[in-house]
C-alpha positions, 0 to 999 in steps of 0.5 A: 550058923548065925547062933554063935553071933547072937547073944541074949539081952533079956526076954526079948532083946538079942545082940547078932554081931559079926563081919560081913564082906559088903553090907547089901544083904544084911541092909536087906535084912535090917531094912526088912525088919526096922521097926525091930531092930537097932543098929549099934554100930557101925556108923557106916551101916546106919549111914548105909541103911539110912541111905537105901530107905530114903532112896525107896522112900523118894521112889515111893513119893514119886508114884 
């Protein structure tokens, strides 16, 4: 599966790169694990990313 995606950095450092048909289920993902993880590129997903925390961030606010 996801395995032929990655690639060892070093000790604790992966590179996961491949295509995606919409950016919502890897943005779950990503958005679940932010403080671990580092969006290289595109600029169009850390511009996708970036969008849906600020919006959970403002409902948050809200309550």
């Amino acid at each position: 599966m996801a395995e032929k995606d990655l690639v060892r950095i070093s000790d604790n450092h992966w590179e996961f790169s491949t295509a995606v048909c919409s950016y919502e289920g890897i943005g779950r993902f990503v958005a679940g694990l932010f403080e671990e993880v580092e969006i290289v590129e595109p600029v169009e997903f850390k511009t996708f990313v970036s969008g849906k925390m600020e919006k959970g961030l403002r409902r948050l606010r809200e309550d």
